[in-house]
C-alpha angles and dihedrals in degrees: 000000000000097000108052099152118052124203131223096246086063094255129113125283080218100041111141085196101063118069109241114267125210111270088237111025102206111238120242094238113190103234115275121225116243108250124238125247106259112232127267084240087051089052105042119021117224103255115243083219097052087191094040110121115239100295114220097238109058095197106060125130 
């Protein structure tokens, strides 16, 4: 058999048809804005207990 790799775009690995494509064709990405930091408050909650030791389970309450 001539064609022993099919494409994704339904044509032959091996067509001499077809131009030859980059292995891994680099996607157009809109930029991405940069996200802000989140707060001290965001990323750790102020304890209820201010003296309490680290509890095990981080989402109580």
């Amino acid at each position: 058999r001539t064609r022993l790799l099919a494409l994704p775009g339904g044509r032959a690995a091996n067509d001499p048809d077809q131009p030859k494509r980059p292995e891994r064709p680099v996607p157009v990405k809109e930029p991405v804005k940069p996200r802000p930091a989140p707060k001290p408050s965001e990323v750790f909650p102020p304890r209820r207990k201010p003296a309490a030791p680290p509890a095990q389970h981080s989402m109580t309450g």
